[in-house]
C-alpha positions as CSV (number, residue, x, y, z in Angstrom):
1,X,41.9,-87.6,-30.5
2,X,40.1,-90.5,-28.5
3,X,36.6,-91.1,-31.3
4,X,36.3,-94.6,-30.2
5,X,33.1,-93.3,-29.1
6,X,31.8,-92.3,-32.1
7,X,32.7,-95.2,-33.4
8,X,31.2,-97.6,-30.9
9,X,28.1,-95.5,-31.0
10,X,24.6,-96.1,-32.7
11,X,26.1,-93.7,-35.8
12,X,29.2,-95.3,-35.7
13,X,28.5,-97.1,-39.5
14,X,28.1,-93.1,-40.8
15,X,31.3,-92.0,-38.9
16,X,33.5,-94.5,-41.3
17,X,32.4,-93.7,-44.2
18,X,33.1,-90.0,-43.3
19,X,35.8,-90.3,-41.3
20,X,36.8,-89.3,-38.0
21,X,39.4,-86.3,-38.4
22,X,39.2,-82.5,-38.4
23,X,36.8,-81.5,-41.6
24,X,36.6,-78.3,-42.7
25,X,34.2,-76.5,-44.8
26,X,32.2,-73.8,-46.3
27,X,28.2,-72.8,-45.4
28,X,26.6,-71.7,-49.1
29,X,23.1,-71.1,-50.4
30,X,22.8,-72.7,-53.7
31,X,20.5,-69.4,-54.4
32,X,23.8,-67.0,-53.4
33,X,26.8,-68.3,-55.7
34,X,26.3,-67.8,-59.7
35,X,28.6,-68.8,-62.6
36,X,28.9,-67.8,-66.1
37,X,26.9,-70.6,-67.3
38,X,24.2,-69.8,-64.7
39,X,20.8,-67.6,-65.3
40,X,20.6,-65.5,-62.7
41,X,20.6,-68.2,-59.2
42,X,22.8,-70.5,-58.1
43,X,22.8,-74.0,-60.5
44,X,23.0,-77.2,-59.5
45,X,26.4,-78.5,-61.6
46,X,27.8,-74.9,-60.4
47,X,28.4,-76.9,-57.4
48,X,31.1,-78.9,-59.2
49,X,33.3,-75.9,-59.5
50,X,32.8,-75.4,-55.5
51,X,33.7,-78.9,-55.2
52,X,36.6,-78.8,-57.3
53,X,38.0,-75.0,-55.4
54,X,37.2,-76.9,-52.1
55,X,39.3,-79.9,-53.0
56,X,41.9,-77.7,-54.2
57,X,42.3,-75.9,-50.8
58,X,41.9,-78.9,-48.9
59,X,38.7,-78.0,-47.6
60,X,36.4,-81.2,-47.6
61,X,32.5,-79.9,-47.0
62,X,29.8,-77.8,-48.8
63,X,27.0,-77.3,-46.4
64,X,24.3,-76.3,-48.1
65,X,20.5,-75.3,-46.4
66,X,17.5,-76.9,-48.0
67,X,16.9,-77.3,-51.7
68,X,13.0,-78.4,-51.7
69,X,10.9,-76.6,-54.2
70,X,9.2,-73.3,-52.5
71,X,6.7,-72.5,-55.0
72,X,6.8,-68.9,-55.4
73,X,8.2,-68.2,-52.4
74,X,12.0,-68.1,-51.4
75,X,12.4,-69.4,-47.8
76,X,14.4,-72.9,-47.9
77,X,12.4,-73.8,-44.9
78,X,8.8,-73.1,-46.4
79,X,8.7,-75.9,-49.1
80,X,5.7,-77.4,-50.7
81,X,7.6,-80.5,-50.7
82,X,9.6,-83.0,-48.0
83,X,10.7,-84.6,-51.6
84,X,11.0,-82.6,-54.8
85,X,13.6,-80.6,-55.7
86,X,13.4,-76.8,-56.4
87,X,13.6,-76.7,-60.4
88,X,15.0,-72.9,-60.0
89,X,18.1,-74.2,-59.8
90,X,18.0,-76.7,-62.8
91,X,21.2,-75.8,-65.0
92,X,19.6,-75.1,-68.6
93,X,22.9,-75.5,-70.2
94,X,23.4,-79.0,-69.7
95,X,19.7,-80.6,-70.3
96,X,19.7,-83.2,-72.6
97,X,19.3,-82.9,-76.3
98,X,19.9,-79.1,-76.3
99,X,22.4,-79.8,-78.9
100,X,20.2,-81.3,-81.3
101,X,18.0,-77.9,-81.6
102,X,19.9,-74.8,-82.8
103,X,16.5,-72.7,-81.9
104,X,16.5,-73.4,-78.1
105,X,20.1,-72.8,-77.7
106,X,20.0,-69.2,-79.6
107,X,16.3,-68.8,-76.8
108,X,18.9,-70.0,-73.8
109,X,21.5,-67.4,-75.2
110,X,19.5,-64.7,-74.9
111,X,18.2,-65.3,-71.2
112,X,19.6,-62.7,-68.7
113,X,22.4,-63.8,-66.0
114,X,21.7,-60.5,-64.0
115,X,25.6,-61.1,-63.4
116,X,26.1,-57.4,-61.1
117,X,23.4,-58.0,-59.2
118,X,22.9,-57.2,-55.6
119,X,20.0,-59.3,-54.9
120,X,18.5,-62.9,-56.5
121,X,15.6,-61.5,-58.6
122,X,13.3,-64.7,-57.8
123,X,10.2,-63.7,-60.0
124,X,12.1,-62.7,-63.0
125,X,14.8,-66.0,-62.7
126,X,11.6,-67.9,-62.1
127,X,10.0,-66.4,-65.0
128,X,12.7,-66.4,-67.5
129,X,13.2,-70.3,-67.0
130,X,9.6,-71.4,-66.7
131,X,9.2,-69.5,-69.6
132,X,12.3,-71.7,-71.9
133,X,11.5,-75.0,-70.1
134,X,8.0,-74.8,-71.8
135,X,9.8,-74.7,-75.0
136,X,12.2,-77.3,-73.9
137,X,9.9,-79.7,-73.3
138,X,7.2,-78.9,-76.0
139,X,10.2,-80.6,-78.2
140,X,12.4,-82.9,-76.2
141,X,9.1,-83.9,-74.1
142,X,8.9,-87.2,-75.8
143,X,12.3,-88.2,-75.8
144,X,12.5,-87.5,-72.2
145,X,9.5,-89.4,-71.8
146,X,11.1,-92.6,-73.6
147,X,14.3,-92.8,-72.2
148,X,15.2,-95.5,-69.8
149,X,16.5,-93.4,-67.3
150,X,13.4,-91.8,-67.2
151,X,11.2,-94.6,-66.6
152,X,13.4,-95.8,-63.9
153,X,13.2,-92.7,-62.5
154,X,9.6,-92.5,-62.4
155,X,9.4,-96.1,-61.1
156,X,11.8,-95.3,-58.0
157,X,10.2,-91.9,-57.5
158,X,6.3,-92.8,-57.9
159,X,5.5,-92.7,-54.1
160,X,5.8,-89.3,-54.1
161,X,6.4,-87.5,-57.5
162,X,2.6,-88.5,-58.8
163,X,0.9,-86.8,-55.9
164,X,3.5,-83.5,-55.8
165,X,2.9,-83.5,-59.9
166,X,-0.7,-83.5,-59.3
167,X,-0.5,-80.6,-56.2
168,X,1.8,-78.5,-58.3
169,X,-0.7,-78.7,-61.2
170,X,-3.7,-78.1,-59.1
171,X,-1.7,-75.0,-57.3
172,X,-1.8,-73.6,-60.6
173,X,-4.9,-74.5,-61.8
174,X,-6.4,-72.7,-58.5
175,X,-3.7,-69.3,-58.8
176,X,-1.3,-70.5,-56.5
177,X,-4.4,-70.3,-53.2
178,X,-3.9,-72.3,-50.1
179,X,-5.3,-75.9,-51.0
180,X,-7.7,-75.8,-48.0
181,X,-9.7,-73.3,-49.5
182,X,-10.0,-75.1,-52.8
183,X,-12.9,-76.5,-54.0
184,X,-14.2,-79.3,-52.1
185,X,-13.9,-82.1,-54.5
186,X,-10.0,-81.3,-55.1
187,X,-9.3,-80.2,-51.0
188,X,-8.6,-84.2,-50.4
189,X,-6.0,-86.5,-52.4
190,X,-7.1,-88.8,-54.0
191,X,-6.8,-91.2,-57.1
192,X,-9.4,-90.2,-59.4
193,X,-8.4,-86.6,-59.3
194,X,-5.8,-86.8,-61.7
195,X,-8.4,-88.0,-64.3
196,X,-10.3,-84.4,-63.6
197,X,-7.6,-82.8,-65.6
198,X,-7.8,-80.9,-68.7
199,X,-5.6,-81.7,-71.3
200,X,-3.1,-79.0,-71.2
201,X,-2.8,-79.8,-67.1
202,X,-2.1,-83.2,-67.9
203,X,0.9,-82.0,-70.2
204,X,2.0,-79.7,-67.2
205,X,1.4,-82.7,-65.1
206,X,3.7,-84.7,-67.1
207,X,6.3,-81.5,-67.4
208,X,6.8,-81.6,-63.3
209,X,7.8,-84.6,-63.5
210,X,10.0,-84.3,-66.2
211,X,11.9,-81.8,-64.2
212,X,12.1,-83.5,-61.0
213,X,13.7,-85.6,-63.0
214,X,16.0,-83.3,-64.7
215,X,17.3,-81.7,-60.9
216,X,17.4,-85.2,-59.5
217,X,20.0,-86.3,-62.6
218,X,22.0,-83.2,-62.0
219,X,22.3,-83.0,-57.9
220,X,23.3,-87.2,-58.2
221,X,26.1,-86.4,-60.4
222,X,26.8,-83.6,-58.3
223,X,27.2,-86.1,-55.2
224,X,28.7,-88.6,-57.2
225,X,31.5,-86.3,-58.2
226,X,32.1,-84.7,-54.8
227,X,32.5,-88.3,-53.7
228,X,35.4,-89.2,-56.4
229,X,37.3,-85.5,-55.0
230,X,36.8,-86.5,-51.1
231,X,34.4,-83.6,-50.8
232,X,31.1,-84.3,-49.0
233,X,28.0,-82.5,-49.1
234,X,26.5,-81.7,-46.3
235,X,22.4,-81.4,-46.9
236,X,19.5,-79.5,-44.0
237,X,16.7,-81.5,-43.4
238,X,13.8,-78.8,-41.8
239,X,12.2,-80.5,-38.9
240,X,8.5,-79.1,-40.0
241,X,7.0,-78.9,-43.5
242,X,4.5,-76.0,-44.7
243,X,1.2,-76.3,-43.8
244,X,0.3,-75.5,-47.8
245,X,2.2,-78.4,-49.0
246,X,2.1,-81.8,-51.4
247,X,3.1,-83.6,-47.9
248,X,-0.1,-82.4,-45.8
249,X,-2.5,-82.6,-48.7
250,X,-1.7,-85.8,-49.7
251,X,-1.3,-87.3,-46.2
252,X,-3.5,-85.1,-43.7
253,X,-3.5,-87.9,-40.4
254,X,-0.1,-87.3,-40.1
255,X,0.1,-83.7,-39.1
256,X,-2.0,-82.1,-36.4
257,X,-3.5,-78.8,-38.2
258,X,-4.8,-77.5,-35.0
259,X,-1.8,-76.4,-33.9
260,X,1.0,-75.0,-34.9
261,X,5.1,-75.2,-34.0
262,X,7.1,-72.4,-32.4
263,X,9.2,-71.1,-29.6
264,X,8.7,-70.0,-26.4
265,X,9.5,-66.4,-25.1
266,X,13.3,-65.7,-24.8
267,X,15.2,-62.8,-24.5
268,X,15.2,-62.1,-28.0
269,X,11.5,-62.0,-28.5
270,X,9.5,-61.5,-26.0
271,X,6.1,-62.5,-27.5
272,X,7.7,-65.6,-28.7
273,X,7.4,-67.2,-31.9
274,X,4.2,-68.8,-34.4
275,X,6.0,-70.6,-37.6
276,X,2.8,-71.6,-39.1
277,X,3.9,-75.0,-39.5
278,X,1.6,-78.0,-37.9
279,X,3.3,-80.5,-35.8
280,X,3.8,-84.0,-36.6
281,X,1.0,-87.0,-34.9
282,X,4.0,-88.5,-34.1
283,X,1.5,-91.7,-32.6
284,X,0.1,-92.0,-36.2
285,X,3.4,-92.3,-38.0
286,X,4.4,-94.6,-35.4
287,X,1.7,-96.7,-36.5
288,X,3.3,-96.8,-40.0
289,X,7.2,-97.5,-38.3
290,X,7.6,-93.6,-39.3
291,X,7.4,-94.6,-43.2
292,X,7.2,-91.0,-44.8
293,X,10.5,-90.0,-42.3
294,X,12.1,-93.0,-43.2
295,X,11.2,-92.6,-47.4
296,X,12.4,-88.6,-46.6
297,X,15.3,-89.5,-45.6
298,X,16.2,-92.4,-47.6
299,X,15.7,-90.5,-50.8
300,X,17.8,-87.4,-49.4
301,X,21.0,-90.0,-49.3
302,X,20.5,-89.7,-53.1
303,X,22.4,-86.0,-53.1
304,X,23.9,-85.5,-49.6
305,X,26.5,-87.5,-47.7
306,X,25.9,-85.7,-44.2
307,X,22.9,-83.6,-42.9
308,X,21.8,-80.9,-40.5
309,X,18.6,-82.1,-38.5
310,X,16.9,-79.0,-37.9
311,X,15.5,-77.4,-34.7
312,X,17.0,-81.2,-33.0
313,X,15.6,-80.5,-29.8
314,X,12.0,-80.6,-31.7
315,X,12.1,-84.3,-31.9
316,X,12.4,-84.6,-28.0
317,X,10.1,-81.8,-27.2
318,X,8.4,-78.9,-29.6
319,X,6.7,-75.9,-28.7
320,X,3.3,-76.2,-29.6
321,X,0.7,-73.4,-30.1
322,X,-3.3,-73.6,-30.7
323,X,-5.0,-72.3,-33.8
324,X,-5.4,-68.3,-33.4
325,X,-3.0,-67.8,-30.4
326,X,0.3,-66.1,-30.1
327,X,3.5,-67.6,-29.8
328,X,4.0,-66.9,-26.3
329,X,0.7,-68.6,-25.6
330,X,2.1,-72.2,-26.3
331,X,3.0,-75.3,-24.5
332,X,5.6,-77.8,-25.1
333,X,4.5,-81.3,-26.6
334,X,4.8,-83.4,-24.6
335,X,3.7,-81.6,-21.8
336,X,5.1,-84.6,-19.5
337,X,8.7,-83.5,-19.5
338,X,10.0,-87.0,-18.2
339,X,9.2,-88.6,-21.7
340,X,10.8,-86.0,-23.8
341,X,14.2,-88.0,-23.7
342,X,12.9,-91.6,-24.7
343,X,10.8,-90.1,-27.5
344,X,13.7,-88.1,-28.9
345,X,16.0,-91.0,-28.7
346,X,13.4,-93.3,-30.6
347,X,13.1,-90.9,-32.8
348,X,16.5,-90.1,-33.7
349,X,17.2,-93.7,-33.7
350,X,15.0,-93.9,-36.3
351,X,15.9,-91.7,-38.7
352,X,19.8,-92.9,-38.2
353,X,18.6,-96.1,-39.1
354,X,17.0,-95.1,-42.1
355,X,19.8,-93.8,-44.5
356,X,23.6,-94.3,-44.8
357,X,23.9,-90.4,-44.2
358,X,25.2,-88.8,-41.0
359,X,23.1,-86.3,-38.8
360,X,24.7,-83.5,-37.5
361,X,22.3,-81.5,-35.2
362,X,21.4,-77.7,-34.7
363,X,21.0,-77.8,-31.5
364,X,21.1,-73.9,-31.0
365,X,18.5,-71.7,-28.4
366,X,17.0,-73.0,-24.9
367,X,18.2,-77.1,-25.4
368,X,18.0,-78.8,-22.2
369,X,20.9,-80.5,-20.9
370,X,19.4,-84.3,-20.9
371,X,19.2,-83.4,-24.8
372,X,22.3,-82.7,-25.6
373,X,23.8,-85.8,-23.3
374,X,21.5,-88.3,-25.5
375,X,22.8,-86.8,-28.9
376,X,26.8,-87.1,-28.0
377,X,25.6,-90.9,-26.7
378,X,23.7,-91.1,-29.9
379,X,27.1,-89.8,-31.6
380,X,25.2,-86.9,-33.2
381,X,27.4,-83.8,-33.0
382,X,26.1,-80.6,-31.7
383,X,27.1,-76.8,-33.4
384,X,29.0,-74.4,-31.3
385,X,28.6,-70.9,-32.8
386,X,31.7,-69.5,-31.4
387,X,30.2,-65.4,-30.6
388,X,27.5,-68.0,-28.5
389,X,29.7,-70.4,-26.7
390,X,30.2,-68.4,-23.2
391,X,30.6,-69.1,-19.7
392,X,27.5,-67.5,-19.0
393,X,26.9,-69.0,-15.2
394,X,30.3,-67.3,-14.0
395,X,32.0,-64.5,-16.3
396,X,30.0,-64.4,-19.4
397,X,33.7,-64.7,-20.8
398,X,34.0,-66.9,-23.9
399,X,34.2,-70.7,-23.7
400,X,37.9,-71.4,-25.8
401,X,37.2,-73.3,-28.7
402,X,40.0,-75.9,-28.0
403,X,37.4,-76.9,-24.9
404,X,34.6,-77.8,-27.3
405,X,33.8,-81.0,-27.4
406,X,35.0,-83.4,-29.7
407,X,31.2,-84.3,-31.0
408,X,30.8,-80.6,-32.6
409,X,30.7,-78.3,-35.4
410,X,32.5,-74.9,-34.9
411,X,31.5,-72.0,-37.1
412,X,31.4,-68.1,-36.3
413,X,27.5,-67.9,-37.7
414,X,25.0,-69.1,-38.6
415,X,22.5,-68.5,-42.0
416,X,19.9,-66.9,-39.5
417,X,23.0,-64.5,-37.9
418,X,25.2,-61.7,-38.4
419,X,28.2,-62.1,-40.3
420,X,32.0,-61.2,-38.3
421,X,31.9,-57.9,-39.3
422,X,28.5,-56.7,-38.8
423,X,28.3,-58.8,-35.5
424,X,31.1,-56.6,-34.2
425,X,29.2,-53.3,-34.8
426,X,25.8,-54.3,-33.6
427,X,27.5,-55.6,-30.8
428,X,30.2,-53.8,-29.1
429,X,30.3,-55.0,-25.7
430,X,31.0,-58.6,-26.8
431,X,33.1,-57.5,-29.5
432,X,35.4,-55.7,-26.3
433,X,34.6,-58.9,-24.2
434,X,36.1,-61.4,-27.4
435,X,39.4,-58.6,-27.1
436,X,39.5,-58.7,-23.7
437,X,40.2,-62.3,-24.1
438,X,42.2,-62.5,-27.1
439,X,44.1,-59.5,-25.3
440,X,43.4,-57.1,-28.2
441,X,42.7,-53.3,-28.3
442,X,39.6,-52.9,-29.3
443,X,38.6,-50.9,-32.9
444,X,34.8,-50.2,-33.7
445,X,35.3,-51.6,-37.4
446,X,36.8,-55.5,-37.2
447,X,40.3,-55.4,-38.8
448,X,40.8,-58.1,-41.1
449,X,43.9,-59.3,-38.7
450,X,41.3,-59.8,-36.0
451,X,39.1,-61.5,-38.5
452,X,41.3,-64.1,-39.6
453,X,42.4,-65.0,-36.2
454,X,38.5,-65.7,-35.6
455,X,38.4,-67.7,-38.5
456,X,41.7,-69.5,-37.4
457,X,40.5,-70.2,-34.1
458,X,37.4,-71.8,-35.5
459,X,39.6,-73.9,-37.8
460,X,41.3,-75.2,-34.5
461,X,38.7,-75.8,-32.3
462,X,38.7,-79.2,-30.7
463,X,35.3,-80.0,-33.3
464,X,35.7,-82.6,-35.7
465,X,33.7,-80.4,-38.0
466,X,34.9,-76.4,-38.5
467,X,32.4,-75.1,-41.0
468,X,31.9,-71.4,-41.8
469,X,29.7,-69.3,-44.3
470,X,31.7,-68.7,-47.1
471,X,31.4,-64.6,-47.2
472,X,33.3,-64.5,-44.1
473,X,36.4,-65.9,-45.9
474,X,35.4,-63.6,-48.8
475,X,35.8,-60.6,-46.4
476,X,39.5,-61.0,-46.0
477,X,39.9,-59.9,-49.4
478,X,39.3,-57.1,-50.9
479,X,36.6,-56.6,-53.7
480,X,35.5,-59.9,-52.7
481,X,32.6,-58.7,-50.5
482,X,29.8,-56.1,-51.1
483,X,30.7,-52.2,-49.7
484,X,27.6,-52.6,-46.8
485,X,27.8,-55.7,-44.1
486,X,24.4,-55.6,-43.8
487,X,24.3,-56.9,-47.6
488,X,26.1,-60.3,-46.8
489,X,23.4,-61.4,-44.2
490,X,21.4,-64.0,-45.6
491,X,18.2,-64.0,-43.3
492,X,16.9,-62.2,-40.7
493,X,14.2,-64.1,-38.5
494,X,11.0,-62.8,-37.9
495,X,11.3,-60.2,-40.8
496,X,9.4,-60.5,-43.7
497,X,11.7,-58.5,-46.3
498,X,13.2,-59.3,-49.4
499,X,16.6,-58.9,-48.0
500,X,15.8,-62.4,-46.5
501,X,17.2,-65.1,-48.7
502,X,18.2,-63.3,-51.8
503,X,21.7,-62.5,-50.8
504,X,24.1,-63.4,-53.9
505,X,27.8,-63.9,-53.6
506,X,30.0,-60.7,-55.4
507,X,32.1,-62.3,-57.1
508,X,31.2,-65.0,-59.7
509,X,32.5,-69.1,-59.0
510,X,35.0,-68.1,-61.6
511,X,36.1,-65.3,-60.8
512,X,36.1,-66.7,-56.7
513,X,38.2,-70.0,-57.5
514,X,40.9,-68.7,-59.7
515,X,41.3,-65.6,-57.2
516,X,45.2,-66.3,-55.1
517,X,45.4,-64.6,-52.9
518,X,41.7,-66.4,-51.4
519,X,43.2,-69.6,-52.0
520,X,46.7,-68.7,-50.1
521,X,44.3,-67.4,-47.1
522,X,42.2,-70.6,-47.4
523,X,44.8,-72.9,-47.4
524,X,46.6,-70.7,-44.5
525,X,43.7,-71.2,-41.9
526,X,43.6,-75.0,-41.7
527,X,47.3,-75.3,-41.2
């Protein structure tokens, strides 16, 4: 394995402290594993038992996608935060001072863990904990308030918590309505807003910080415990934030609201696509030496050890579309294409410099060439998703995976895909094209031979990451997988359903990491 490269290369720094080796790992929404200690979603110190199963079968990543707070909605990528954590995955068993009050622990006791469930029920979770957390703090409140970790907390976190707290507390105050049809004196940030509220808001502005502070103690000792078992955790960093968010409101000249990000007509969809999400005024932030990307990032390095920059290719070029118009009706920014390379690779630059942690990019769709030769110089790997990697010029056959370039992450999907087995039915003539090449005879329903030979293959790519969503490994055994395919997708782009995002493991983390015959699989495909 030559990776004097990588090593010699502007991320070089990153690539010892991970290592350069073969890494394997698991893709997991926090939102889709539950525990028996866990009320109803995926918990933030569940993720020690995943570390501890991962170490144990010498797997060393969790991938994870975003964990930003979404409001009332459930999209990862649709935050209303760049910085705040999403306080529906706080883990009510372990907040402090429980002990000390015999009445919130008989309240926590009685709070449902919808343990059979299909589906994340997001309103009721949400509901149910909101609901207790009031409590909570109504009696630990001060304490919390007090303590020293608290107040250095606070201190660390100021440049952003006081003006998410104060968002969040307004979003309520106005029933959840975009903020640029609030009133006008509380449509722009500002200081002397905060001494506008009433004094219950002030006690809910007090309780948001409270639990930002309460998700950011957890996810650090999360990190910090991975670290001791030599698993890392791999974090996603969205490119874009939502135009309804604490980021836009509280600093409106860095985004251009007149237009909005997308993609350009492919031959998936036609009409191409509108996200909704404004682009950056990349010459503004300039201006600042890119503060609020640097701060972003800086303050992500407090959970992950590694992360995914979304949409990559956005930094070099993004597709841009005016207010009111279709997707297909965009233009790429810049429109000069000879400067999309030296702005990406200030860009990226950037944001290497900014935080010990080690971009890995998705650099999936239409990515021109020139892009993907300044990431590999940059020593930013790509991600091969194996049913994509083809020979498409010449045969259309598929590209082996032992020919994928070191600078890479191998997986068989991807969050926004089909998993193995329904891949294979939707699509038959490259399910007969993958046998044609593996020299198998071709079944409609993917055997479970054939499926761990995939996974094997992935595991033995030439990568130096091989990362795969964990229900594929969970569909080698059975019981460990819902009856219907369809139910282990996790997100179908373009669909507004609320199949999207809500997908929830089978099995519980217990019941997952003491199964053997998983482990002996595991442990099997990595040899």
């Amino acid at each position: 394995m030559d990776s004097s490269y990588l090593l010699q290369s502007p991320t070089g720094k990153q690539w010892e402290t991970i290592g350069i080796k073969f890494h394997h790992g698991i893709v997991i929404p926090l939102f889709s594993i539950h525990s028996e200690r866990s009320y109803g979603i995926g918990e933030f110190l569940d993720l020690t038992l995943m570390v501890d199963w991962c170490h144990s079968i010498g797997f060393s990543v969790i991938q994870l996608l975003p964990l930003n707070d979404t409001g009332l909605g459930s999209s990862p990528y649709s935050a209303l935060s760049a910085f705040a954590l999403n306080p529906i995955h706080l883990s009510l068993h372990a907040l402090p001072f429980l002990h000390q009050y015999p009445e919130l622990q008989e309240e926590l006791k009685a709070l449902p863990k919808f343990p059979t469930q299909l589906r994340v029920e997001y309103e009721h979770v949400r509901e149910n904990k909101e609901h207790f957390l009031k409590h909570y703090f109504s009696r630990v409140g001060k304490e919390l308030l007090e303590s020293e970790a608290y107040q250095t907390y606070y201190e660390s976190a100021a440049f952003w918590l006081e003006g998410y707290a104060l968002f969040r507390t307004l979003k309520k105050r106005y029933h959840w309505t975009q903020w640029e049809i609030w009133p006008e004196e509380s449509r722009n940030a500002s200081a002397e807003l905060k001494e506008t509220l009433t004094h219950d808001e002030q006690i809910e502005f007090r309780n948001y910080c409270l639990l930002q502070f309460l998700c950011d103690q957890q996810l650090r000792t999360v990190k910090q415990y991975a670290t001791e078992k030599g698993v890392f955790i791999l974090g996603d960093i969205p490119i874009l934030i939502d135009r309804d968010s604490a980021d836009v409101w509280l600093h409106r000249s860095l985004f251009d609201l007149s237009y909005s990000a997308g993609a350009p007509p492919d031959m998936f969809t036609t009409e191409g696509q509108n996200w909704g999400f404004p682009i950056y005024n990349w010459d503004v932030l300039a201006q600042d030496n890119y503060q609020w990307w640097v701060d972003r990032l800086k303050w992500a390095s407090h959970y992950y050890h590694i992360y995914r920059i979304d949409h990559v290719v956005g930094f070099f070029r993004i597709w841009t579309i005016p207010a009111g118009l279709k997707g297909k009706e965009g233009f790429f920014v810049p429109r000069d294409e000879t400067t999309w390379i030296d702005r990406g690779q200030r860009l990226i630059l950037m944001m290497i410099n900014a935080s010990p942690m080690l971009p890995v990019g998705e650099d999936l769709g239409m990515v021109p060439p020139e892009v993907r030769v300044c990431l590999s110089a940059l020593g930013i790997c790509g991600t091969k998703v194996m049913r994509w990697e083809r020979y498409l010029v010449e045969d259309k056959k598929f590209i082996p995976p032992e020919n994928y370039p070191l600078d890479s992450m191998t997986t068989v999907a991807t969050h926004d895909a089909e998993p193995l087995q329904l891949w294979w039915q939707v699509y038959p003539d490259e399910a007969r094209l993958l046998c044609q090449t593996k020299g198998w005879t071709y079944h409609t329903v993917l055997s479970r031979d054939y499926h761990r030979e995939i996974l094997w293959d992935s595991h033995h790519s030439n990568s130096v990451f091989h990362i795969n969503p964990l229900q594929e490994y969970l569909a080698l055994v059975p019981g460990l997988s819902w009856p219907k395919p369809e139910d282990e997708r996790i997100n179908i782009p373009g669909l507004f359903s609320e199949k999207n995002w809500s997908y929830r493991m089978r099995p519980t983390l217990e019941e997952l990491t003491q199964q053997q015959t998983l482990h002996h699989v595991m442990k099997e495909l990595i040899k």
